[in-house]
Structures are given as structure tokens and as C-alpha cells.
C-alpha positions as CSV (number, residue, x, y, z in Angstrom):
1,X,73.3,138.2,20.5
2,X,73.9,141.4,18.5
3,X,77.1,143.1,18.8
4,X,76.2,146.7,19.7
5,X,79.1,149.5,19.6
6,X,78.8,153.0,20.1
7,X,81.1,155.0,17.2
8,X,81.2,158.3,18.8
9,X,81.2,156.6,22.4
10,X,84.5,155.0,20.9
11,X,85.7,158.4,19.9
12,X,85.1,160.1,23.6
13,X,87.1,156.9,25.7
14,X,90.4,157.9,23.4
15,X,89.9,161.3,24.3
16,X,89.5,160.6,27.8
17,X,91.3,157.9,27.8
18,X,95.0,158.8,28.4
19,X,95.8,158.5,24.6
20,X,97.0,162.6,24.0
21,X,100.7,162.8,22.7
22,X,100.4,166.4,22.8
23,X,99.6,169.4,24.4
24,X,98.3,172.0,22.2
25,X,98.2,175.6,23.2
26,X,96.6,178.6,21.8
27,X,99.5,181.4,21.7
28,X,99.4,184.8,21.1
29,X,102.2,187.1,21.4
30,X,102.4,191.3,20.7
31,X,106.1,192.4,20.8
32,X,108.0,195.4,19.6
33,X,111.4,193.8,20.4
34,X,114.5,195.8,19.2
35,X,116.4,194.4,16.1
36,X,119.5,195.2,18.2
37,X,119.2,194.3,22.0
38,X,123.2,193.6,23.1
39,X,121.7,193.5,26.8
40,X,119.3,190.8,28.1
41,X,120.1,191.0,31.8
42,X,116.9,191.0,33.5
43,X,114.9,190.6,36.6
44,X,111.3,189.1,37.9
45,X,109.3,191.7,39.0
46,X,106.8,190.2,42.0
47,X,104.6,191.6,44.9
48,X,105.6,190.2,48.7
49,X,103.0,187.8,48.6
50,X,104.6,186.2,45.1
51,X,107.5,186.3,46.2
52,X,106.8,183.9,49.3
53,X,104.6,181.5,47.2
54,X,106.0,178.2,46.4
55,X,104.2,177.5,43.5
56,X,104.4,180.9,41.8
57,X,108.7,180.3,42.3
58,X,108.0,177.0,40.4
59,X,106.9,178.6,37.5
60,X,109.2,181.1,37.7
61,X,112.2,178.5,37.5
62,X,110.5,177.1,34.5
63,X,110.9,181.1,32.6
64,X,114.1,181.4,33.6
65,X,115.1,178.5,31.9
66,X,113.4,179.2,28.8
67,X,114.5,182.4,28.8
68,X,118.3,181.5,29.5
69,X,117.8,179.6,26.7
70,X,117.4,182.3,24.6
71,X,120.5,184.0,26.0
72,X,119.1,186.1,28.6
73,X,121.0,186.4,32.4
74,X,119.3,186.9,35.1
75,X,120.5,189.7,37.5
76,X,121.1,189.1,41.1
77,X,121.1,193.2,41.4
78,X,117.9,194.9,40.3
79,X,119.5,198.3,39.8
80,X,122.3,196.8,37.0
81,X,119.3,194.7,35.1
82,X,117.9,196.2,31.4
83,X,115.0,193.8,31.6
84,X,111.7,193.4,33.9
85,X,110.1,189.6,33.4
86,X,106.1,189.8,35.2
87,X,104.0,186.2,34.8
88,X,100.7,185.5,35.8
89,X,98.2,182.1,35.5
90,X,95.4,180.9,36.0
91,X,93.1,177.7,35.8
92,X,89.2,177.3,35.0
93,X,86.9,174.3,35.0
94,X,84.1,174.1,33.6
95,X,81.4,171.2,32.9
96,X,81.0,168.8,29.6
97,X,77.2,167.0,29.2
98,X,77.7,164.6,26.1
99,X,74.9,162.8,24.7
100,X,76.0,159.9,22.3
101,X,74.0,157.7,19.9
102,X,74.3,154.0,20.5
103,X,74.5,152.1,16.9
104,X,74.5,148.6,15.6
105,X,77.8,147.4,14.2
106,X,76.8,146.3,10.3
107,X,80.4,144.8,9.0
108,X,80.5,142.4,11.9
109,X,79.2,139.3,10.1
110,X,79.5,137.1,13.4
111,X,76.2,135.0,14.2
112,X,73.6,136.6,15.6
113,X,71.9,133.2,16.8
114,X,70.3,130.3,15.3
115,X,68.3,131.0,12.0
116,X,67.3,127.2,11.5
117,X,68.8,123.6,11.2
118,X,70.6,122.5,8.0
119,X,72.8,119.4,6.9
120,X,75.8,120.4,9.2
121,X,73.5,121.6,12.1
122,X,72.1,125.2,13.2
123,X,72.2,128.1,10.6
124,X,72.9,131.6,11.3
125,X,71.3,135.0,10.6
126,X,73.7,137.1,9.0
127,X,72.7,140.8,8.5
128,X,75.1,141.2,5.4
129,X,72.5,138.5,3.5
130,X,69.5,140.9,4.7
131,X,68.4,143.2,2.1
132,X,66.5,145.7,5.0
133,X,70.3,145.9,6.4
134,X,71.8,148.6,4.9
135,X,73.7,150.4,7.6
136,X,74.3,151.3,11.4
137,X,71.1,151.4,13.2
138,X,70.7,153.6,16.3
139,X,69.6,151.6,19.0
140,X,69.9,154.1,21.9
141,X,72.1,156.3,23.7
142,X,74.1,157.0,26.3
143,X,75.2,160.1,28.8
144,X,78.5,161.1,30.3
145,X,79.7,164.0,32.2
146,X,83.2,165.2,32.6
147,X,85.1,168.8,33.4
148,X,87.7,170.3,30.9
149,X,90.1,172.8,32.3
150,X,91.3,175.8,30.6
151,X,95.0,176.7,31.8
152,X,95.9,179.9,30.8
153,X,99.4,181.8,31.2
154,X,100.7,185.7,30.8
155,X,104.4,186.6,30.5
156,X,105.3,190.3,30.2
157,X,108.5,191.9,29.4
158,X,109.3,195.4,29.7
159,X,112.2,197.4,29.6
160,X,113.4,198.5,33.7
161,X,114.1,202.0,32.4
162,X,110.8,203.3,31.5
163,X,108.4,200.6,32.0
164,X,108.3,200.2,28.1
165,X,106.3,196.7,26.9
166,X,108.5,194.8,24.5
167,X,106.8,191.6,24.6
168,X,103.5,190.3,25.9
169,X,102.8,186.9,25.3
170,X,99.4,184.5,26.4
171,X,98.9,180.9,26.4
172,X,95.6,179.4,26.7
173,X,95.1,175.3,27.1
174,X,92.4,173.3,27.1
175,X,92.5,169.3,28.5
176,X,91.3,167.1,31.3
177,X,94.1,167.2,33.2
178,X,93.2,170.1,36.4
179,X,96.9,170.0,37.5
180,X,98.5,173.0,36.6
181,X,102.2,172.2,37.8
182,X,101.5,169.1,35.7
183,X,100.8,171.3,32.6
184,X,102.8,174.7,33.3
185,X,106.1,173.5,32.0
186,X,104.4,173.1,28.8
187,X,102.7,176.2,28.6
188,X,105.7,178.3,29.3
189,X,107.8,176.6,26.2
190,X,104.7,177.5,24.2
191,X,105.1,181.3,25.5
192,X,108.8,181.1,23.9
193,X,108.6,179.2,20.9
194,X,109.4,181.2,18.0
195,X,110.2,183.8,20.0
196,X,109.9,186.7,19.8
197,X,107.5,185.6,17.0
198,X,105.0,187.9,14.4
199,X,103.1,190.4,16.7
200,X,99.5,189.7,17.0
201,X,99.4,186.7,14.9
202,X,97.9,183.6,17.3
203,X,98.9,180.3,16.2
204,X,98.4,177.1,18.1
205,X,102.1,175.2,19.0
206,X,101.6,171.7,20.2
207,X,104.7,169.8,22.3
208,X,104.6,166.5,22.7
209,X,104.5,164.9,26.1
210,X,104.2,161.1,27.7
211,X,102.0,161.9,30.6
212,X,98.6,162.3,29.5
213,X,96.3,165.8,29.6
């Protein structure tokens, strides 16, 4: 019986298949950030609704962090803070139709069933002996369907006095994985790598992660 494997089919299960070690994000960040900036007190700046919505406070935790990180403080009192922090996200799905050829294996040199009888019983056909074998034969194909999901992310910092932009960064990430808490944290160390980075140069920053995407 012939062993029939499918290259590119191979290809799609160990992208679907859980194997990713990264997550790689498409950054882009346009800053005019001060040489000199001795204060980095800041605030999140929010509508009501935000402000009540669990999820949004999640990811708001996650800048803070990176942000403290970078030696910013956060400011309990609005009025006293030299810094306003806005983020915004979102997620997208969208359908993948795949159409992949189905070929015959020709370095397996396993039998292939009996060719005759000889002195130490049956023969086998091997195609490596056959001179009309040279190379993987399509013998068919095969269809899957699957959603990818574009997670995208926008963090904004402006001075409080003026409203000034200093840095305006967005992440954009691509996978299989339509979780977005799942992904966020991942997104938001992409916003901040480098940071505050060349303005208007995109570059892609991939952080390595053991759940899969």
C-alpha cells in the first residue's frame, strides 16, 4: 500500500498545531519624546464607561507595569501628574480557505506489495528501482478551513499641560489564538520595547511564550 503524505498539509498542522514559541507583532511607534524628561508622573486618561470595565482595567495593569518599568509613577492626583497614558484594542477575525496538494512520498523505499516470488519468497516493488519514478507525484488534494485573528493595540502619551502627543505607538498581531487577555500581555511589551524607539520606523518584535497562539 503506498505511503501517501501531504508536504504542505505537514506544514499547516505545525502551524495550527500548538508548535509557535513566539508571538510576533508588527510595531510601529511615532514619538517626539524630550531628550530631558526629569518628570514621568502620569495618569490614565478614560471615559466612565472604561473606567467600569473589567477587562479594559486588565490591560491597563499590564501598561502600568511596563511603564513602571521604564521609571514612570503613576499619580493618584490627576492635577500633580505631567503625563496622560490613553489605550485602545481591538480584535478581528477573519476566514482562511486552504487548498493543499496531496503527493506521493518518493524516498520511502518500504514495500509497496508483492512484485513476484523469488528464492527467499515474495519480491517487492520498489519505486527507487523504477526509472518513470523521478519525484513526488500529486495524487490529490485536500481542503481546510480555519479563522486567524488580528489583535491590534494603541497606546498614546501626551503631555497633561497642553494635550501635546509625545508618543503614539500601535501593535498589530496576527495568530489563531481569538483570546485577547490571552495575547494582550504580549502586545503591550511589544508597544514598549525599545522604547521610545526610531519614530515611524515599523519593525516586527517577537517575545517568546509557552502557551500557544
Amino acid at each position: 500500500m503506498k505511503r501517501i503524505i501531504s508536504l504542505c498539509f505537514a506544514s499547516l498542522l505545525l502551524l495550527l498545531g500548538g508548535c509557535a514559541t513566539v508571538v510576533s507583532s508588527n510595531v510601529t511607534a511615532f514619538n517626539e519624546w524630550p531628550a530631558d524628561l526629569p518628570n514621568k508622573s502620569f495618569v490614565f486618561e478614560h471615559t466612565d464607561a472604561q473606567n467600569n470595565d473589567l477587562e479594559y482595567r486588565n490591560y491597563e495593569g499590564l501598561v502600568r507595569t511596563e511603564l513602571q518599568r521604564l521609571g514612570f509613577v503613576q499619580q493618584d492626583n490627576a492635577a500633580a501628574a505631567q503625563l496622560k497614558v490613553a489605550l485602545k484594542y481591538d480584535i478581528a477575525a477573519r476566514d482562511v480557505h486552504v487548498v493543499e496538494p496531496v503527493v506521493a512520498d518518493p524516498m520511502w523505499y518500504g514495500p509497496y506489495g508483492p512484485y513476484g516470488w523469488g528464492r527467499f519468497g515474495p519480491r517487492y516493488f520498489d519505486p527507487f528501482y523504477d526509472p518513470l519514478w523521478y519525484g513526488p507525484q500529486v495524487v490529490g488534494q485536500r481542503e481546510y478551513n480555519y479563522q486567524l485573528f488580528l489583535r491590534r493595540l494603541n497606546v498614546t502619551i501626551t503631555r497633561a499641560a497642553g494635550g501635546q502627543k509625545l508618543y503614539d505607538v500601535s501593535v498589530s498581531s496576527e495568530g489563531k489564538m481569538s483570546s485577547l487577555p490571552a495575547v494582550m500581555p504580549y502586545l503591550v511589551r511589544s508597544a514598549f520595547t525599545d522604547f521610545p524607539g526610531k519614530s515611524g520606523v515599523p519593525h516586527v518584535v517577537k517575545i517568546k511564550v509557552e502557551d500557544q497562539q
